[in-house]
N, C-alpha and C positions, 0 to 999 in steps of 0.2 A: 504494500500500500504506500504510493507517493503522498509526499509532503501536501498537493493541492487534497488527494484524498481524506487525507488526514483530517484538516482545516474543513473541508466539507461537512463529514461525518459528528466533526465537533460542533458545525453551529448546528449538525437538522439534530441533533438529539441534547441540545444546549437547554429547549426549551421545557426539559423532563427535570430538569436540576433547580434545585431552589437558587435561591438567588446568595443566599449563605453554605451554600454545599463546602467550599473547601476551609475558608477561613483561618490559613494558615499565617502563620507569625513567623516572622523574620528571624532566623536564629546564626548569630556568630558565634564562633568554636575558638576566639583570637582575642577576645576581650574588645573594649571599646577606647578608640584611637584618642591620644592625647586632640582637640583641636589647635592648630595652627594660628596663629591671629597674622592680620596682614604686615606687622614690624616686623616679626619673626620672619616671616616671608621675604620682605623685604631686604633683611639686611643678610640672608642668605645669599641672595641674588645679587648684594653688592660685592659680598666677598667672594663670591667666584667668581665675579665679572675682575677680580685683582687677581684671580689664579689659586683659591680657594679647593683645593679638589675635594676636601673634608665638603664642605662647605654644600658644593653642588652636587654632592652623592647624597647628603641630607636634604638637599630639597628635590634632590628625583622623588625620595622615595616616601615624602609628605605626597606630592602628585600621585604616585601610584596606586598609596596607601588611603590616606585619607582624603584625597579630591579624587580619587580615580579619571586623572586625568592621563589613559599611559601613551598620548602624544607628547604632552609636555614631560613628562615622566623619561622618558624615548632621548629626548635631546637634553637634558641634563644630564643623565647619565652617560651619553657618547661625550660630554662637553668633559667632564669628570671622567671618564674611560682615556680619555685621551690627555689628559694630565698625568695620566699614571696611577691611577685608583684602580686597583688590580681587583675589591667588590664591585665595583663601578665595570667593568670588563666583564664580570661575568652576568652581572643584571643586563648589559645589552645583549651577550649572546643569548640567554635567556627567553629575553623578547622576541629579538627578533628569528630564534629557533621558531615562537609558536604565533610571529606574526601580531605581537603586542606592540601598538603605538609605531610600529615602522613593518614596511613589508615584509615576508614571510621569506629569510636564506639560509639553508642547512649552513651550505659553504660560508658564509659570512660569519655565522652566528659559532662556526667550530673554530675559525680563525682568532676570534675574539677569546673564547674559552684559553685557546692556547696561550696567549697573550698574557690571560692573570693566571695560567698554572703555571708560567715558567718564572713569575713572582711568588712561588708557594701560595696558590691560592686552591684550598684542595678540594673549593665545591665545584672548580672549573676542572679540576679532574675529573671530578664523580659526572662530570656532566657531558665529557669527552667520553668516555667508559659507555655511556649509556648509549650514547651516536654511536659508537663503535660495534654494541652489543643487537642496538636492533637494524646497523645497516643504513643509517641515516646520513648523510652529504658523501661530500667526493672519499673520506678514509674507506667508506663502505662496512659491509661485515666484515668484523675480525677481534675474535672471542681474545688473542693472546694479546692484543694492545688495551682493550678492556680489562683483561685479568689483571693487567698491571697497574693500567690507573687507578683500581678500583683497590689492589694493594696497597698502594702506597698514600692514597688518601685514608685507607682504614688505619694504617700504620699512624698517621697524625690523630685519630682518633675522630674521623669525622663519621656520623652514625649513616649517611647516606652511603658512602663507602664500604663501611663492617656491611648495611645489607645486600648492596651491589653484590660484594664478594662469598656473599654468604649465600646467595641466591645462586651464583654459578657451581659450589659448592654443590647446593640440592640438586641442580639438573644434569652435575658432571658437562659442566660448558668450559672447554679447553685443559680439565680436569680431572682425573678421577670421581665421579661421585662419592661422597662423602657425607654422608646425613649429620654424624655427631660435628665434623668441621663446621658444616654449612648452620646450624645448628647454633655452635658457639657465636659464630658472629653473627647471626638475626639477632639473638642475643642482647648482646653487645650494643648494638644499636636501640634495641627497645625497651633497655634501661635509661639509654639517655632519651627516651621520647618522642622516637622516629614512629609515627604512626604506621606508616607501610608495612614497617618492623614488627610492631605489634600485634598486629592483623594477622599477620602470617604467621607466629607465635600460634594466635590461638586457633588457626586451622590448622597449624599441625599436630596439636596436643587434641582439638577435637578430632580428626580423623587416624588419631594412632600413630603418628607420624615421628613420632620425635624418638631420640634416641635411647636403648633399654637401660644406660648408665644414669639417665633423668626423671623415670618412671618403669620399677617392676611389671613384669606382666601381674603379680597378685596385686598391687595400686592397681592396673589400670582397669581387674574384672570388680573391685570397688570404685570405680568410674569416676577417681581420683582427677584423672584428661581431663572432665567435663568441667570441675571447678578450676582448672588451670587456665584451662582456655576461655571459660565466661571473665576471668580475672584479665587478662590480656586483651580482649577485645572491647570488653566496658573502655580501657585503656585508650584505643584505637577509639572508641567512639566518642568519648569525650572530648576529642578530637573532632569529631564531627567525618572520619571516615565512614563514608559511605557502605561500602563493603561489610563493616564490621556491625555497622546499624542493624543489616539484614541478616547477618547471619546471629545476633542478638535476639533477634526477630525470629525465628527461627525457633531460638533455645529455647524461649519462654513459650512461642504458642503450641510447641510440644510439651511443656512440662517438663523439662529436662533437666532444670537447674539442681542442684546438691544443696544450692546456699540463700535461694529464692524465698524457699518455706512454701507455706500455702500454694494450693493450684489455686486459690482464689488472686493473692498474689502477682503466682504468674501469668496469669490470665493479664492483669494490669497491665506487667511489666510489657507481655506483649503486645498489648495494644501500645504503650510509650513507644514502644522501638520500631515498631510496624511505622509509625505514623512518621517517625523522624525519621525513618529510612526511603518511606515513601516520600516527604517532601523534598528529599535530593534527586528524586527522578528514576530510583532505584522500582523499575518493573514488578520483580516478584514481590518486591513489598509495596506497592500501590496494590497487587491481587491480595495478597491475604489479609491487609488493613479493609479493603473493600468485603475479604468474607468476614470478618470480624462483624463489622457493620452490620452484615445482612441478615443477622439475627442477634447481635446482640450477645454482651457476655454477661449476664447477670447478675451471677456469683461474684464478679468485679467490679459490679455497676454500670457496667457500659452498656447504654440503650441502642435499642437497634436503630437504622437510621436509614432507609429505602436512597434517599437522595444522595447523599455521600457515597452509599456506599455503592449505585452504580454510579456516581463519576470516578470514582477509583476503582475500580472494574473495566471501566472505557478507556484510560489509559492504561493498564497494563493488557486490556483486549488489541488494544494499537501497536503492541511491542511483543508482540508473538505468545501469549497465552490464550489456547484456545475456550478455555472453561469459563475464562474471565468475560471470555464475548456469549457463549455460552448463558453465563448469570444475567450480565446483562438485558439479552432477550428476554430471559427468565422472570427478571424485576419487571420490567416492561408490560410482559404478557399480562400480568397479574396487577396490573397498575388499577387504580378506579378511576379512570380518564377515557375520554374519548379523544385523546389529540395520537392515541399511538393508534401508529397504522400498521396496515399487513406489510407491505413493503418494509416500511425499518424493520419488523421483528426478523423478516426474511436474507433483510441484509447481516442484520447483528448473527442469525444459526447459521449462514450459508458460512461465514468467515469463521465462525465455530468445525464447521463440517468440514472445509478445506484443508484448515489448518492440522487438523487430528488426523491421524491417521486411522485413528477407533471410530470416525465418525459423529463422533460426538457434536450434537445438535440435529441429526439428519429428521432426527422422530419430530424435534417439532415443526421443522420447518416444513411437511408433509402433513403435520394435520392443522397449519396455520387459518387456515379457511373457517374450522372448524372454532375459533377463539372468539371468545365473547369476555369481557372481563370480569371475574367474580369480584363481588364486595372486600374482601380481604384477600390475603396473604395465605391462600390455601394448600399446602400440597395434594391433598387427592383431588382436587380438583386436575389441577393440572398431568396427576400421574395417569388421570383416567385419561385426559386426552392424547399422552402420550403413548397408551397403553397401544394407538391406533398403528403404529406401525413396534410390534411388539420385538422384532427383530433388534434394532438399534436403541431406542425410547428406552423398554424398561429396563435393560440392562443396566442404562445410566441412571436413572432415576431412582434404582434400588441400589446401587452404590451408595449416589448420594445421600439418599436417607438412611441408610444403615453404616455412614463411613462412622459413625462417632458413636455406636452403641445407639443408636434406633434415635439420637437427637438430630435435632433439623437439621439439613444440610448446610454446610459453612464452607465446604469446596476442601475441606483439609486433606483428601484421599490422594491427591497428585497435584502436580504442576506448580506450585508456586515454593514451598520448601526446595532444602537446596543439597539434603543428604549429609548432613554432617553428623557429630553428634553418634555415630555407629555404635 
């Protein structure tokens, strides 16, 4: 589905959503910016306009940061780059690697890197390392000029570095694989606070991954992992990594935690982290904050919420979950409206049905004809019509109602969790 698709489908089913559906709040992970006042500004600009390089690498990075201006941000920093500010060198090749405030040049942008690494600048290493590792401007792929920058910046103790190198470590990239190596220096790094670091941490203690000198196999069939790795990813998400939101997301709306307490609890916790992970744009968690929604957790307080919870449903139906477009229909069908039509619901099951390879949605979009809208939020209502092609229909519909011990369906039986946790 293209972009104009996309936009399309957003405004015909825009008018099914309340007008407070999402209501989300702006959240920094970074704390909140000293303000600037315009002397301060000012005499910034005078002293590097005298050759200041301190001077105008501090006021790139007010531009950047707190005026998110990153053109002006762009030319301060090349003006300071080029006095010999070896931070100042790596913040343009930075930009302009991802096309911040100046056009978009691998080759420009490694040329610069090199520039402040050969002043000991070792995030302009970690950043050469990285171009090297995935292939990026004229050095191209080449694992052993990575491996070294990525050493030698770890050797200074920089945390991007220790994960660099520890990351080649786990996949044996110009290296012997080495788990407990690769291991030590994720480590390493996600002591000092490297979120990446710590992310990875706790996907490798959740899926067993880590090395038997760090956890017995008798800890790990007392699922010891499991508190390791909720400890490490909270880490990572406090941070505001995305990644770590979902797979948080995850722990609690299975029940998994060791340190949670109550399912009532976790129930909470994962609606918190469903929802934080969903407003980064993270797909499977817009789906299972959407099934949360769609009936409500009780036990935790959380009311069901038909309008939220198909617009989070709609975006992760947009981003390749079939169940989610699926529900969608599903909310739709059962609505007490006369503004849904047979065609939207046709569109929402057929892109269910395409997508699945199970088919999933084909039962209703076959007896659509047949839909009249009941007064409530009925399941026999709709299993009876589903029942009409018995082939595809009840197969799904008795999953669904029976995924959670015979309670309402909330989508929890596939698609949206992410396997961790084993």
């Amino acid at each position: 589905l293209g972009r104009a698709g996309y936009l399309t489908r957003m405004r015909r089913f825009s008018r099914f959503l309340t007008r407070k559906t999402l209501s989300i709040e702006p959240r920094c992970g970074f704390g909140t910016a000293t303000s600037s006042n315009s002397n301060e500004i000012q005499d910034l600009k005078e002293r590097c306009d005298k050759g200041d390089a301190d001077a105008g690498y501090a006021l790139a990075k007010i531009y950047k940061g707190e005026k998110k201006d990153f053109k002006r941000a762009a030319e301060y920093f090349l003006i300071s780059g080029k006095m010999g500010h070896s931070k100042a060198m790596t913040e343009i090749g930075s930009m302009c690697l991802i096309g911040y405030g100046m056009e978009k040049n691998a080759e420009l942008a490694y040329s610069w890197f090199q520039k402040a690494a050969s002043k000991g600048e070792s995030e302009a290493q970690v950043r050469m390392a990285e171009m090297h590792r995935k292939g990026i401007g004229d050095g191209g792929l080449d694992y052993m000029k990575a491996y070294n920058l990525f050493s030698k910046a770890a050797k200074e103790g920089n945390p991007r570095g220790q994960f660099g190198l520890g990351d080649m470590y786990l996949r044996g990239q110009h290296v012997r694989q080495d788990v407990a190596k690769g291991y030590e220096m994720i480590q390493k790094a996600a002591e000092q606070g490297f979120a990446d670091a710590q992310f990875t941490l706790g996907v490798l203690f959740a899926t067993k991954a880590i090395p038997t000198t760090v956890l017995t196999e008798a800890q790990i069939d007392k699922r010891i992992h499991v508190a390791h790795a909720e400890f490490w990813l909270k880490l990572a998400g406090d941070q505001q990594h995305r990644d770590a939101l979902g797979r948080l997301s995850e722990l609690y709306n299975r029940a998994l935690s060791p340190t949670a307490g109550s399912p009532e609890n976790q129930a909470h916790l994962a609606f918190k982290y469903s929802r934080l992970a969903a407003e980064t744009g993270l797909a499977s968690a817009q789906r299972d904050l959407g099934f949360i929604l769609l009936n409500g957790r009780e036990e935790a307080g959380i009311e069901a919420d038909a309008p939220k919870s198909m617009s989070w449903l709609f975006y992760a139906s947009q981003q390749g979950y079939p169940d989610a477009a699926f529900a969608v229909g599903y909310i739709m069908s059962i609505a007490p409206t006369a503004d849904v039509h047979s065609k939207q619901l046709r569109e929402m099951f057929d892109q269910a049905t395409t997508e699945s390879k199970d088919g999933l949605g084909l039962g209703f979009t076959l007896c659509l004809d047949e839909l009249s809208p009941p007064p409530a939020f009925n399941h026999t209502r709709v299993r009876a019509l589903l029942l009409q092609d018995p082939s595809n229909a009840k197969k799904w519909l008795d999953q669904f109602q029976n995924a959670n011990s015979g309670k309402p369906w909330d989508g929890g039986l596939h698609g949206g969790l992410n396997g961790l946790f084993a």
